[in-house]
C-alpha positions as protocol buffer text, in pm:
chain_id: "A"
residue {
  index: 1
  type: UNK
  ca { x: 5663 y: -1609 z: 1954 }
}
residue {
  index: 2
  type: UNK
  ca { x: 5652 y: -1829 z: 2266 }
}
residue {
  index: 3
  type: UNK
  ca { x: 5463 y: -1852 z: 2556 }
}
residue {
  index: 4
  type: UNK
  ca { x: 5432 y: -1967 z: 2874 }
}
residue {
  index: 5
  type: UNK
  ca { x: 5213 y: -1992 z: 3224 }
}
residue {
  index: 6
  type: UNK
  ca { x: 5329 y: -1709 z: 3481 }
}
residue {
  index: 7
  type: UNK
  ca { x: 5187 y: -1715 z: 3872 }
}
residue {
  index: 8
  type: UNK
  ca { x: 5181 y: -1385 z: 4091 }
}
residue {
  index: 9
  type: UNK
  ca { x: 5408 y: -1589 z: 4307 }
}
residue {
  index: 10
  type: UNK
  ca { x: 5696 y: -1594 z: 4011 }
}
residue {
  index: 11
  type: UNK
  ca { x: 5636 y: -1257 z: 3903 }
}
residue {
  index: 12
  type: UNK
  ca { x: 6000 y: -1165 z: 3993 }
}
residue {
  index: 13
  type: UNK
  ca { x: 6159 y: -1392 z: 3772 }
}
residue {
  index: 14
  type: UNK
  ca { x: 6025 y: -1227 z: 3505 }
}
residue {
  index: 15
  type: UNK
  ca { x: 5964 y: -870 z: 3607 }
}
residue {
  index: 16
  type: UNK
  ca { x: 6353 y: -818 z: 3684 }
}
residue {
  index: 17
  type: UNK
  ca { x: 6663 y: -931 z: 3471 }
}
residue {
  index: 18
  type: UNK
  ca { x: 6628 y: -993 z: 3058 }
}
residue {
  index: 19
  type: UNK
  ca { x: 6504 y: -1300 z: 2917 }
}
residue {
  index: 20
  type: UNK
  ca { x: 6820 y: -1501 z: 2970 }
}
residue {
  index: 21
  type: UNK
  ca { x: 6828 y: -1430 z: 3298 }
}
residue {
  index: 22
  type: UNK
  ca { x: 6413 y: -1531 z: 3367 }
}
residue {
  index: 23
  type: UNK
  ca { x: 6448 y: -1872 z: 3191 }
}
residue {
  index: 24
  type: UNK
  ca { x: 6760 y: -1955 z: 3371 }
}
residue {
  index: 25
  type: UNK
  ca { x: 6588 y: -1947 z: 3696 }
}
residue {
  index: 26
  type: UNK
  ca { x: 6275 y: -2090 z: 3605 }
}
residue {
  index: 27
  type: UNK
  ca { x: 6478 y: -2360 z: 3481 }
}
residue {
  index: 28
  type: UNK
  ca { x: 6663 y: -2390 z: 3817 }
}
residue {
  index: 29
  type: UNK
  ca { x: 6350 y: -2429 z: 4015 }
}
residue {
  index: 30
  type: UNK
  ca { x: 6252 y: -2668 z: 3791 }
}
residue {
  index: 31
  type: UNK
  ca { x: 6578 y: -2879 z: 3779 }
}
residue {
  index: 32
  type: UNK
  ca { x: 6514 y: -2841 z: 4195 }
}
residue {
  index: 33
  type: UNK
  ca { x: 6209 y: -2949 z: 4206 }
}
residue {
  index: 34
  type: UNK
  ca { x: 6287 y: -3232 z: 3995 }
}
residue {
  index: 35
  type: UNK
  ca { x: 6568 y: -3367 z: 4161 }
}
residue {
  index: 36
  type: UNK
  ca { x: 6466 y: -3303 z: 4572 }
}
residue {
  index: 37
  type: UNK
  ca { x: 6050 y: -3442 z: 4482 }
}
residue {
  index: 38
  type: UNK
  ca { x: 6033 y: -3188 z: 4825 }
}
residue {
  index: 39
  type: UNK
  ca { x: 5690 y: -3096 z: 4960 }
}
residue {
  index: 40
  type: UNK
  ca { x: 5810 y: -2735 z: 4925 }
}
residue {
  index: 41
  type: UNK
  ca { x: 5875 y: -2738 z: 4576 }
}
residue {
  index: 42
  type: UNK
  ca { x: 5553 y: -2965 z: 4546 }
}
residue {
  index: 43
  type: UNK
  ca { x: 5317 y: -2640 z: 4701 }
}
residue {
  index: 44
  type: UNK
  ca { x: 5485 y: -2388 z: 4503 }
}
residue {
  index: 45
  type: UNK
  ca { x: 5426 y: -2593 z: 4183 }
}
residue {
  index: 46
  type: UNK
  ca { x: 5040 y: -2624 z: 4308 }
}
residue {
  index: 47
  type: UNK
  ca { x: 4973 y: -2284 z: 4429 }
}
residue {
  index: 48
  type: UNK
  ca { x: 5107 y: -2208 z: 4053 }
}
residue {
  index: 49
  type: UNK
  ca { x: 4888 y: -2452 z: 3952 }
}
residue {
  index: 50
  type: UNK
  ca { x: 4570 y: -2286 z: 4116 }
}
residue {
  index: 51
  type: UNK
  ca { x: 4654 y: -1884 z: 4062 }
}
residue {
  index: 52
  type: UNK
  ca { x: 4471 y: -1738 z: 3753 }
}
residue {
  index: 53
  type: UNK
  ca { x: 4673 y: -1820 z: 3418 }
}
residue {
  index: 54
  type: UNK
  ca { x: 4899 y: -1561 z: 3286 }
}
residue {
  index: 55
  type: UNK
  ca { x: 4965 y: -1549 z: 2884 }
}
residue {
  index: 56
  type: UNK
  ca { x: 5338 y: -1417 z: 2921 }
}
residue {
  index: 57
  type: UNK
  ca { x: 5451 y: -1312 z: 2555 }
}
residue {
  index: 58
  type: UNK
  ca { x: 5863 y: -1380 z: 2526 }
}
residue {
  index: 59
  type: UNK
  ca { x: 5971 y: -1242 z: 2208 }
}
residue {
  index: 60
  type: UNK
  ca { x: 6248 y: -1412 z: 2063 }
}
residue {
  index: 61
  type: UNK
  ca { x: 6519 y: -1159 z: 1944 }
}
residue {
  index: 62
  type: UNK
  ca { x: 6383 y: -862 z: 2132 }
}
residue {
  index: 63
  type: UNK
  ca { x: 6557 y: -791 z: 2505 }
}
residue {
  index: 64
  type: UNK
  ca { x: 6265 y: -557 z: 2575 }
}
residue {
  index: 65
  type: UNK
  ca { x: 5996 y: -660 z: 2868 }
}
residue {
  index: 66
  type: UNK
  ca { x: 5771 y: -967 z: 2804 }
}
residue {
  index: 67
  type: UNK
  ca { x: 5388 y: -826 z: 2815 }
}
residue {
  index: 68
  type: UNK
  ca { x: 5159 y: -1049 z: 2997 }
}
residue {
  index: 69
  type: UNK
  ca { x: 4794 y: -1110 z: 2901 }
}
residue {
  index: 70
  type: UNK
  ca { x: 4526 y: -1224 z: 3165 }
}
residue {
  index: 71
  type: UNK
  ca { x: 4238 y: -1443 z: 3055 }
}
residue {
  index: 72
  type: UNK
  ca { x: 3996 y: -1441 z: 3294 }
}
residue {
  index: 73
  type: UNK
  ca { x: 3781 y: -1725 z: 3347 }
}
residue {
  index: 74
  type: UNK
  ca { x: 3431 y: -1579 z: 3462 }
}
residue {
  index: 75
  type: UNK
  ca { x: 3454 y: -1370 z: 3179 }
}
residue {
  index: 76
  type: UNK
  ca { x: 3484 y: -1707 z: 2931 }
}
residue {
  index: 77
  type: UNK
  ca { x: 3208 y: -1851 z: 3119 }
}
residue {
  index: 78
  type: UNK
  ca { x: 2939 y: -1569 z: 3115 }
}
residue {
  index: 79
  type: UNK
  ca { x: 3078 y: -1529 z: 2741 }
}
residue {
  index: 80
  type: UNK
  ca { x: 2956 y: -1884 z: 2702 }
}
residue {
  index: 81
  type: UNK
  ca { x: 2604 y: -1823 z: 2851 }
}
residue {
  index: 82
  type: UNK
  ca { x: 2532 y: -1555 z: 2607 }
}
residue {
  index: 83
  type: UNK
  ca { x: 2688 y: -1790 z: 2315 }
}
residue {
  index: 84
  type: UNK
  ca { x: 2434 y: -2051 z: 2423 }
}
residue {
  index: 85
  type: UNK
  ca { x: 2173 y: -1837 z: 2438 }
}
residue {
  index: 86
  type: UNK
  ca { x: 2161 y: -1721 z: 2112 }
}
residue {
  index: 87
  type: UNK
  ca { x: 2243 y: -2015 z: 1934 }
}
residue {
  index: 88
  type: UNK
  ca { x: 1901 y: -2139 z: 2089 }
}
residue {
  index: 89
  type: UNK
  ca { x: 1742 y: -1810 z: 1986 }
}
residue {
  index: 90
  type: UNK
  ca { x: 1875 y: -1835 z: 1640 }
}
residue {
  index: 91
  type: UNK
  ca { x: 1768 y: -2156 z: 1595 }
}
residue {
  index: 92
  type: UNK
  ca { x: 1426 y: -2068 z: 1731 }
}
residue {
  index: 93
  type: UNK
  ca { x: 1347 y: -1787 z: 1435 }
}
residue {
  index: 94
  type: UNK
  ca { x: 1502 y: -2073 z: 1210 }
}
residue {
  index: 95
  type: UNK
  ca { x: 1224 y: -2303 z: 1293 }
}
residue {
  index: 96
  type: UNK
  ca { x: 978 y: -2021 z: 1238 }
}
residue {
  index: 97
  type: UNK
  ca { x: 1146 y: -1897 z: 968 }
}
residue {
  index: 98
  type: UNK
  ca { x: 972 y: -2131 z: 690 }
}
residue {
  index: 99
  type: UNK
  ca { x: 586 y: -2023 z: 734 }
}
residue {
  index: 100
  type: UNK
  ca { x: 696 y: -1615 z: 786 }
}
residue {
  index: 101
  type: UNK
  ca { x: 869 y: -1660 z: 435 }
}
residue {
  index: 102
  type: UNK
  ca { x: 606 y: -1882 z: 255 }
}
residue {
  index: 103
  type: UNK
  ca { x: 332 y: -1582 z: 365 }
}
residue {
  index: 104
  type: UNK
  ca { x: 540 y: -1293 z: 283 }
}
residue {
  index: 105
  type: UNK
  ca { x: 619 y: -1503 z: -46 }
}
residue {
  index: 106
  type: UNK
  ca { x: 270 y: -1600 z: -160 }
}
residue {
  index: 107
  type: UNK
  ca { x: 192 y: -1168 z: -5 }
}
residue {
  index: 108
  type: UNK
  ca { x: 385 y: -1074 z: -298 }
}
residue {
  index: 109
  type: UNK
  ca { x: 328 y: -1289 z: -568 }
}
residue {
  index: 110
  type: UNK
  ca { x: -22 y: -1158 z: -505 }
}
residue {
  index: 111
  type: UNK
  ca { x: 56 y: -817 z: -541 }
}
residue {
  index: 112
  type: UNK
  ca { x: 247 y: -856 z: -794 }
}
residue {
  index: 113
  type: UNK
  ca { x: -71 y: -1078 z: -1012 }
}
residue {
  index: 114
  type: UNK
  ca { x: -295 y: -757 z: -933 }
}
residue {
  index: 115
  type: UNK
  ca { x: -24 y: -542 z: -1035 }
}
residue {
  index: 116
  type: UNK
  ca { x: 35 y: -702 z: -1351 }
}
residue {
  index: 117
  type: UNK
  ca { x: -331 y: -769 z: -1406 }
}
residue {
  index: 118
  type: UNK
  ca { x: -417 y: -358 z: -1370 }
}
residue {
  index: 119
  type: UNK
  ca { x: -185 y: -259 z: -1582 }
}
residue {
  index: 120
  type: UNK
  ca { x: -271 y: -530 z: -1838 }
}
residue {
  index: 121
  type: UNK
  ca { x: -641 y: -402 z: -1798 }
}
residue {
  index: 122
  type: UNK
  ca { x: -524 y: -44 z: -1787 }
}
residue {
  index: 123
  type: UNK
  ca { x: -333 y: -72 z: -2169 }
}
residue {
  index: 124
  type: UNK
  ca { x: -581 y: -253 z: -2306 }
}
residue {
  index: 125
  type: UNK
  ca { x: -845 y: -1 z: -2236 }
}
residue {
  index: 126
  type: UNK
  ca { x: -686 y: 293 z: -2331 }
}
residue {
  index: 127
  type: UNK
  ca { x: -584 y: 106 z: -2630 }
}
residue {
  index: 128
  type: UNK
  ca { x: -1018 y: 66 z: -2706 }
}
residue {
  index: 129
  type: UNK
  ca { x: -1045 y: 431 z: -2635 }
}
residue {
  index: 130
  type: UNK
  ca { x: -744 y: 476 z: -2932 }
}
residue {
  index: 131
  type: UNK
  ca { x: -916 y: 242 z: -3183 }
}
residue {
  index: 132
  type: UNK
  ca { x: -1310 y: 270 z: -3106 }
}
residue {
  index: 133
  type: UNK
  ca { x: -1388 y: 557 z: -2873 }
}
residue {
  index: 134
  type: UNK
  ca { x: -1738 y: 615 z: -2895 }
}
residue {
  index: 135
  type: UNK
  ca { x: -1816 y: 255 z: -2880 }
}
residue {
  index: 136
  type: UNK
  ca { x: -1546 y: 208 z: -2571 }
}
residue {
  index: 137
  type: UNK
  ca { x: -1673 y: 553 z: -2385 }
}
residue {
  index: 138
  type: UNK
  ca { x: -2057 y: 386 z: -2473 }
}
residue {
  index: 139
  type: UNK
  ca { x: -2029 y: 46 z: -2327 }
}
residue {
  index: 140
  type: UNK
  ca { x: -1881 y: 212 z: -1998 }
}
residue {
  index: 141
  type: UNK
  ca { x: -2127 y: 414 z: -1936 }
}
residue {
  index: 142
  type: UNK
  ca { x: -2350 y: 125 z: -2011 }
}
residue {
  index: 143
  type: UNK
  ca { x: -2195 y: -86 z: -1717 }
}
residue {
  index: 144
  type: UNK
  ca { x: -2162 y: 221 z: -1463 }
}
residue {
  index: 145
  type: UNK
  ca { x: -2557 y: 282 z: -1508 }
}
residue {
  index: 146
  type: UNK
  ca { x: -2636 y: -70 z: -1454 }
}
residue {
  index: 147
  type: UNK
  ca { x: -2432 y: -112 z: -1154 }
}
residue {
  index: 148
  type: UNK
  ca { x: -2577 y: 209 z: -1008 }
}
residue {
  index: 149
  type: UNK
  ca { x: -2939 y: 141 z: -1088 }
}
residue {
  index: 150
  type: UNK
  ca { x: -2860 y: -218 z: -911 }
}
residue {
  index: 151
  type: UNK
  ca { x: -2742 y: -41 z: -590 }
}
residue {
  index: 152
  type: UNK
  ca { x: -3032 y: 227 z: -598 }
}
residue {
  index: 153
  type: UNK
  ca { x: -3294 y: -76 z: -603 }
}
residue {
  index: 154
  type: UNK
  ca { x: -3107 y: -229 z: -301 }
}
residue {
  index: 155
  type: UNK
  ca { x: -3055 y: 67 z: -84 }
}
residue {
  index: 156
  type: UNK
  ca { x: -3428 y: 205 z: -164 }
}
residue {
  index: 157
  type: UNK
  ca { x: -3680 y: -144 z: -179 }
}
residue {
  index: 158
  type: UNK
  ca { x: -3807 y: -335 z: 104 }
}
residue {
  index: 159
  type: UNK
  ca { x: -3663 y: -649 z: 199 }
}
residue {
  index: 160
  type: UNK
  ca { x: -3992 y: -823 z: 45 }
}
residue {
  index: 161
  type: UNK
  ca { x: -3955 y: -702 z: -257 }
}
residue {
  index: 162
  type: UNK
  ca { x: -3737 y: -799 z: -604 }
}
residue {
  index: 163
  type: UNK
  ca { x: -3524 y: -626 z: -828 }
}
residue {
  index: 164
  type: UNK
  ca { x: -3695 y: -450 z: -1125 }
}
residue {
  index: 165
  type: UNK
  ca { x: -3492 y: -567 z: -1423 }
}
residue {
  index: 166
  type: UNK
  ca { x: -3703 y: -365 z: -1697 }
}
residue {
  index: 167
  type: UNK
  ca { x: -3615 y: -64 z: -1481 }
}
residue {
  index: 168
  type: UNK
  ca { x: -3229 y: -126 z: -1479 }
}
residue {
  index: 169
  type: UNK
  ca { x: -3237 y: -239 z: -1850 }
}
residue {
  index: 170
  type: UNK
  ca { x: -3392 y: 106 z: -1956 }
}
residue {
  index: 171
  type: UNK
  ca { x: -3064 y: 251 z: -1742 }
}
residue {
  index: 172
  type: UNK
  ca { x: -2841 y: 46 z: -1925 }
}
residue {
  index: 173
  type: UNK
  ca { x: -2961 y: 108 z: -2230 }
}
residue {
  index: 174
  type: UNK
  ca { x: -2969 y: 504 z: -2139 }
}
residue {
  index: 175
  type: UNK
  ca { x: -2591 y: 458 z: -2047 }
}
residue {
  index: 176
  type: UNK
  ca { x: -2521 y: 287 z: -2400 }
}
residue {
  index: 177
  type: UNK
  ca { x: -2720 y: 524 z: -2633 }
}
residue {
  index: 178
  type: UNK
  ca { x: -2722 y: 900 z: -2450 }
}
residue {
  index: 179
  type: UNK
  ca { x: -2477 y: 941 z: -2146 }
}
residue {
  index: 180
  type: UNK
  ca { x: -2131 y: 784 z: -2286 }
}
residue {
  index: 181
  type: UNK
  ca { x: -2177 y: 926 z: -2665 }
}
residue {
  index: 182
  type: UNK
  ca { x: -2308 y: 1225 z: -2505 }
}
residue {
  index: 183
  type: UNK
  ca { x: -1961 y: 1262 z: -2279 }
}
residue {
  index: 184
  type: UNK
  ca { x: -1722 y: 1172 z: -2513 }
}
residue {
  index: 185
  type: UNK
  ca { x: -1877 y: 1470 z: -2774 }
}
residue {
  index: 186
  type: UNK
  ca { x: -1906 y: 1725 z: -2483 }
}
residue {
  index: 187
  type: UNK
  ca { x: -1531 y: 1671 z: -2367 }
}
residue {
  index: 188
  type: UNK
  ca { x: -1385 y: 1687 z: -2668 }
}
residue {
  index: 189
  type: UNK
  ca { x: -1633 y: 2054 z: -2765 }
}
residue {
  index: 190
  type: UNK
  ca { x: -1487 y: 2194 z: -2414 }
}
residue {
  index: 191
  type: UNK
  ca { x: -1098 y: 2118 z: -2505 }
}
residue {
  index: 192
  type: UNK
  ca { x: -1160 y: 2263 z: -2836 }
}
residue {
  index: 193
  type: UNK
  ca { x: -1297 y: 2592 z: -2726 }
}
residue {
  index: 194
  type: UNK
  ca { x: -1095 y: 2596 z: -2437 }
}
residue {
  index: 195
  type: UNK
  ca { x: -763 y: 2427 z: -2468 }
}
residue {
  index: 196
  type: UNK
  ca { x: -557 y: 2541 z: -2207 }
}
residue {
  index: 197
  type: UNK
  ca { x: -591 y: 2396 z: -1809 }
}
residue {
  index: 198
  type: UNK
  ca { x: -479 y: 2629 z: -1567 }
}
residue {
  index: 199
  type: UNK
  ca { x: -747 y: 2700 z: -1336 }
}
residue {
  index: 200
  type: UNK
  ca { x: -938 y: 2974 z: -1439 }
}
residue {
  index: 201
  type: UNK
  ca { x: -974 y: 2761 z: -1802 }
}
residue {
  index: 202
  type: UNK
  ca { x: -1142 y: 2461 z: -1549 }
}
residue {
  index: 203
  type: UNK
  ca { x: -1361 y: 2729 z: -1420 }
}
residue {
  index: 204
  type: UNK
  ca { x: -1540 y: 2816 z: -1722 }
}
residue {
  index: 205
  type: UNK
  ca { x: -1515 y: 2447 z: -1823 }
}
residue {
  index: 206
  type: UNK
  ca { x: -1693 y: 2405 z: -1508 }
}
residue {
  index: 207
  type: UNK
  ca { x: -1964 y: 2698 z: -1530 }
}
residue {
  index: 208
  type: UNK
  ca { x: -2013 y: 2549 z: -1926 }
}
residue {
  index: 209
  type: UNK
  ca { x: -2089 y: 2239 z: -1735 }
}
residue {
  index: 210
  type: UNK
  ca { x: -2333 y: 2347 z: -1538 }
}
residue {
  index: 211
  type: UNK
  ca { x: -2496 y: 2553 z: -1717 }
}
residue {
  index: 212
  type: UNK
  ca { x: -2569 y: 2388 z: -2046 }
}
residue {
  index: 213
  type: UNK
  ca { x: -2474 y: 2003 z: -2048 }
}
residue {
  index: 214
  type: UNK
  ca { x: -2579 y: 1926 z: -1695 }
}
residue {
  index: 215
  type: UNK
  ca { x: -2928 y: 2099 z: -1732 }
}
residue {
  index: 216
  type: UNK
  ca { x: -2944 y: 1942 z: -2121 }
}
residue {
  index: 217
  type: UNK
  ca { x: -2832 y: 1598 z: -2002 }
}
residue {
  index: 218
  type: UNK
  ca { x: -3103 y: 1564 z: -1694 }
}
residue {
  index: 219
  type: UNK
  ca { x: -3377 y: 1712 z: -1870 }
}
residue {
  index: 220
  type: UNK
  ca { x: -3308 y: 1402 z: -2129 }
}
residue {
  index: 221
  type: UNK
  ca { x: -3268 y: 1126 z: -1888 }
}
residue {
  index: 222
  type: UNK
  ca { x: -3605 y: 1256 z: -1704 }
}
residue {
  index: 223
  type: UNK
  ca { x: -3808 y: 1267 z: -2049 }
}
residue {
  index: 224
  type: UNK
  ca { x: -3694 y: 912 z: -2218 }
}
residue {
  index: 225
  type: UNK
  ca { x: -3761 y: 728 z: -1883 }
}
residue {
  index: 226
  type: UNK
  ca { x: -4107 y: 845 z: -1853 }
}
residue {
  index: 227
  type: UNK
  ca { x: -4164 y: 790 z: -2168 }
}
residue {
  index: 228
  type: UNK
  ca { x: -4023 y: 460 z: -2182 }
}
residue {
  index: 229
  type: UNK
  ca { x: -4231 y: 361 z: -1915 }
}
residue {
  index: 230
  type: UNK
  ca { x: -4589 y: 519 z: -2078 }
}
residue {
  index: 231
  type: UNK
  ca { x: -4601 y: 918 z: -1980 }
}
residue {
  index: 232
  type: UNK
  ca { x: -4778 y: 1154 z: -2161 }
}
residue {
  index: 233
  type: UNK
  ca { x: -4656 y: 1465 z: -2286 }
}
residue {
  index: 234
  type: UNK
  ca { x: -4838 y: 1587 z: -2019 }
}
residue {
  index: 235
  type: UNK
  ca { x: -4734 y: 1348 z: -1721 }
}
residue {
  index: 236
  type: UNK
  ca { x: -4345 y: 1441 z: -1852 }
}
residue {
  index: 237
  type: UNK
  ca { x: -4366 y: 1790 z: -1845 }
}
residue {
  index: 238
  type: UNK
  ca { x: -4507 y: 1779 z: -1511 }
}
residue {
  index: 239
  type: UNK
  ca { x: -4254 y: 1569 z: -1415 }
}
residue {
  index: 240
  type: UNK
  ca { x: -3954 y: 1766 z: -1567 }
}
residue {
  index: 241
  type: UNK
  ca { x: -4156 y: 2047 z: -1318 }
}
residue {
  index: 242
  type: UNK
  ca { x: -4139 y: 1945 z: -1034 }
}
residue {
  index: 243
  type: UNK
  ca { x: -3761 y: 1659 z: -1038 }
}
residue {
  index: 244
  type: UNK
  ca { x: -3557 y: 1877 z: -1243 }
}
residue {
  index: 245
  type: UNK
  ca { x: -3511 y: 2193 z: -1028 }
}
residue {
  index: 246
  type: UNK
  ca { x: -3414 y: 2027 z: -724 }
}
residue {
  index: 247
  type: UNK
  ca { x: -3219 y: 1745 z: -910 }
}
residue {
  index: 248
  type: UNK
  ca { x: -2994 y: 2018 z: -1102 }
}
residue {
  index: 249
  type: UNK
  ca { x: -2958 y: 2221 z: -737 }
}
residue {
  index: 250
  type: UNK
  ca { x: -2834 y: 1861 z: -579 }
}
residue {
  index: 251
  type: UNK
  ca { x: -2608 y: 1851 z: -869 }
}
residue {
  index: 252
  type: UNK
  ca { x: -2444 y: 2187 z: -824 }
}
residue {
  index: 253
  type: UNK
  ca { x: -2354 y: 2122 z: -488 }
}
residue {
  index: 254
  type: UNK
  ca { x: -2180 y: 1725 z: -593 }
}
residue {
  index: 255
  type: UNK
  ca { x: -2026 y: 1807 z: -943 }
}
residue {
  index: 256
  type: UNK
  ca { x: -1812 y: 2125 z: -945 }
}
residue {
  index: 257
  type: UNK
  ca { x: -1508 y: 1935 z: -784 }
}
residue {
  index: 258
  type: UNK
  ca { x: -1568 y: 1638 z: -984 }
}
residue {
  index: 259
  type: UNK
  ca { x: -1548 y: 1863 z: -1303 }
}
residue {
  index: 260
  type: UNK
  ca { x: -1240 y: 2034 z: -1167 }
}
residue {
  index: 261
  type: UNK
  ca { x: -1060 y: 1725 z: -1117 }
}
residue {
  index: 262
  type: UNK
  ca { x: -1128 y: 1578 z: -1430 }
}
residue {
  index: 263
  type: UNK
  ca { x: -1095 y: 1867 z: -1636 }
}
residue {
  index: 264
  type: UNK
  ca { x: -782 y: 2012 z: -1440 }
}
residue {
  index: 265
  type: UNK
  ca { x: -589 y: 1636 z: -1408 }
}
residue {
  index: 266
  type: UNK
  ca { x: -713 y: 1387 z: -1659 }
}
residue {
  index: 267
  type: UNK
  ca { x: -676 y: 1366 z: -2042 }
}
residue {
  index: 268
  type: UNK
  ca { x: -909 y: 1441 z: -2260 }
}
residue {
  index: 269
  type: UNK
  ca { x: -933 y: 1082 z: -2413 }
}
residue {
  index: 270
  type: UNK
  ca { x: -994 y: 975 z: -2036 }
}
residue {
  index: 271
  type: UNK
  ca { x: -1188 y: 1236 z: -1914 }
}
residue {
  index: 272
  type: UNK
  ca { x: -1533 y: 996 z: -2011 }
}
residue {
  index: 273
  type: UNK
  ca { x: -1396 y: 729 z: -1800 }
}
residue {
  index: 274
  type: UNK
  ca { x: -1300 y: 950 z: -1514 }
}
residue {
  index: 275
  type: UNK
  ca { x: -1676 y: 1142 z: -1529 }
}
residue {
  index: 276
  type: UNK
  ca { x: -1847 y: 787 z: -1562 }
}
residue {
  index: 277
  type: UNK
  ca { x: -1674 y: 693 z: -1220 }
}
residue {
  index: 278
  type: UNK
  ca { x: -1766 y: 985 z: -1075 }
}
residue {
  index: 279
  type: UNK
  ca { x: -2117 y: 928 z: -1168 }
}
residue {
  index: 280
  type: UNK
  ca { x: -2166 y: 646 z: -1028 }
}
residue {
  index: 281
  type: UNK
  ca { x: -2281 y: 769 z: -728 }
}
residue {
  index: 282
  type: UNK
  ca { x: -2467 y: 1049 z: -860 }
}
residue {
  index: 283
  type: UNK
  ca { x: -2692 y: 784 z: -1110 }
}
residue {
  index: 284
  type: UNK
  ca { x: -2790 y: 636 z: -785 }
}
residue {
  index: 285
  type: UNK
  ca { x: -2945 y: 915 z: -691 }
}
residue {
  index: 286
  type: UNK
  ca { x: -3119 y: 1035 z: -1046 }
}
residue {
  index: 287
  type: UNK
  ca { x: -3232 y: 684 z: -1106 }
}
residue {
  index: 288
  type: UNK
  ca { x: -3419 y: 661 z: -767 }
}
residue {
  index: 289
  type: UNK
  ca { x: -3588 y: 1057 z: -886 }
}
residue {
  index: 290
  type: UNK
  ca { x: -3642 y: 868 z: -1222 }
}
residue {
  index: 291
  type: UNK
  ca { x: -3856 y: 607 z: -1024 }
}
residue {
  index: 292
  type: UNK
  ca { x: -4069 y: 813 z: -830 }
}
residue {
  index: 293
  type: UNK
  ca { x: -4456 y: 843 z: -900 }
}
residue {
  index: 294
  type: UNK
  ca { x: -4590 y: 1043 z: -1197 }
}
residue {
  index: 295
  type: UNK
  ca { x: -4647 y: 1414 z: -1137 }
}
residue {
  index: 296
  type: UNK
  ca { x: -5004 y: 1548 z: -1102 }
}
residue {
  index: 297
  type: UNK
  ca { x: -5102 y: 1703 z: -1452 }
}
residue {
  index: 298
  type: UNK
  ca { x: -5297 y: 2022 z: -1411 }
}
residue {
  index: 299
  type: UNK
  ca { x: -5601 y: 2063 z: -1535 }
}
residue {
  index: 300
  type: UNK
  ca { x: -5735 y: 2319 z: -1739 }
}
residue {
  index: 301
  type: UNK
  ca { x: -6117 y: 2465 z: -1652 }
}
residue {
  index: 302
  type: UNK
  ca { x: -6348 y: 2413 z: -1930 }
}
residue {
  index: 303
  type: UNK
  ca { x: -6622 y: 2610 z: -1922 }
}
C-alpha cells in the first residue's frame, strides 16, 4: 500500500484516468519542474506545499479509485490539549494517590481486627455457655449489674458527691448469686413447657413472664437489699408496699417486647445473655428504687 501527498489543485490527476495514467502526469510535472527551475512550477509546488495534506491510498494491483483520507490539523491540535490535560490530571490523583490508599488500607485492617476480634469473643463465649452455663450465665449478670448500678450512681448523685462502692458490690453480688442462676433456670422451665415459637407460644411465654418470674424476681431483689443494708422485717415489708407495685407496672410497660424478642429470635442457651442486655437499662432504674429511703412502718395502737 503506498501513499502519497494530494493538493485540491491536482485533484484531476487523480480523480480522472487509472493509476497509470495519474502517476504518469505527476511524474511529468515533476520532470518539468525539474528541468525549467520556472517560477510557475515553483508556486504550484508551494501552493501544494501550503493546502491541507491529503492521505491518497494507491492500491497496488487494484485499477479501482484511490480513496483519500484528510487529517486535519486543528483537530490534532485540540486532540493534543485534551492529551495534555489529562496526563497532568492523572498525574495529579497519582501524587494523591499514596495517603487515600494508606487510610483506606489501615480503614480496613481495622475492621477487619474488630471483626476477627468479635467473632473470636463471640465462639469463645458460647463455647462457656456449652461447658459451664450457670457459672457463664452468673458472672454476666454479675458484670451487667455492676455496670448499671455504676451508671445509676452517676446519672442520680450530685456532682459533690462519690460513688457508693458497698452499694454497687451488693448489685454485683445480686447479679452473681440470684439474677443470672435465676435466668438461666427460668428459660430453660419456659422452653420445656412450651417448646414451640410461633407467636402465640411467645405470648404465653410472655404473660408467664409477667406474671410469675417478674413479680417473684423484684420482690427478691427489693427484700435482700434492704436487708443487706439493716431493714427490719418490718421496714421491708413496708418497702415491698409501697416500690413494688409501681416498679412491676414500669416493668409491664418496658419488658413485653424485650421478652418477645428474645423468646421469639434467640436460642435458648442465649436467651440469658440476650435478657441480661436488655436489662441493663432496666437495673438502672430498680437499683435507684432499691436506694431510696426506708418506708414508714405503721404502727399499731396499744391500748
Amino acid at each position: 500500500m503506498a501513499y502519497i501527498y494530494q493538493s485540491p489543485a491536482s485533484d484531476s490527476l487523480l480523480s480522472n484516468g487509472t493509476e497509470h495514467g495519474g502517476r504518469t502526469q505527476l511524474a511529468a510535472m515533476t520532470g518539468g519542474f525539474l528541468r525549467s527551475g520556472g517560477r510557475g512550477d515553483h508556486g504550484l509546488l508551494l501552493r501544494h506545499l501550503r493546502s491541507p495534506r491529503v492521505y491518497v491510498e494507491l492500491p497496488k494491483l487494484s485499477s479501482t479509485r484511490p480513496r483519500a483520507y484528510v487529517r486535519w490539523p486543528r483537530a490534532y491540535v485540540r486532540s493534543h490539549i485534551l492529551s495534555s490535560k489529562f496526563k497532568e490530571s492523572s498525574s495529579g490523583l497519582s501524587h494523591a494517590s499514596p495517603s487515600l490508599f494508606s487510610l483506606s488500607s489501615s480503614t480496613a485492617t481495622g475492621a477487619a481486627s474488630f471483626s476477627w476480634i468479635r467473632n473470636r469473643f463471640i465462639s469463645w463465649y458460647i463455647g462457656m455457655i456449652e461447658a459451664r452455663p450457670v457459672l457463664t450465665k452468673s458472672l454476666t449478670a454479675g458484670v451487667v449489674f455492676t455496670a448499671a448500678d455504676v451508671s445509676s450512681q452517676i446519672i442520680t448523685l450530685a456532682s459533690s458527691d462519690s460513688l457508693d462502692f458497698i452499694r454497687t458490690l451488693r448489685m454485683a453480688g445480686y447479679g452473681l448469686l440470684v439474677s443470672g442462676p435465676s435466668l438461666h433456670f427460668w428459660f430453660n422451665f419456659a422452653s420445656r413447657i412450651l417448646p414451640k415459637r410461633d407467636v402465640f407460644t411467645t405470648f404465653k411465654k410472655m404473660v408467664l413472664g409477667q406474671v410469675i418470674y417478674g413479680p417473684m424476681i423484684t420482690g427478691v431483689f427489693f427484700s435482700m437489699n434492704a436487708g443487706l443494708q439493716g431493714e427490719t422485717g418490718a421496714e421491708i415489708f413496708a418497702r415491698l408496699k409501697r416500690d413494688l407495685i409501681p416498679t412491676l407496672l414500669s416493668g409491664a410497660m418496658y419488658w413485653p417486647i424485650c421478652d418477645f424478642i428474645t423468646f421469639k429470635f434467640v436460642p435458648v442457651r442465649l436467651q440469658p445473655l440476650v435478657s441480661n442486655s436488655f436489662s441493663f437499662f432496666w437495673t438502672i432504674y430498680i437499683t435507684y428504687m432499691a436506694s431510696l429511703e426506708k418506708a414508714d412502718v405503721e404502727k399499731t395502737p396499744t391500748d
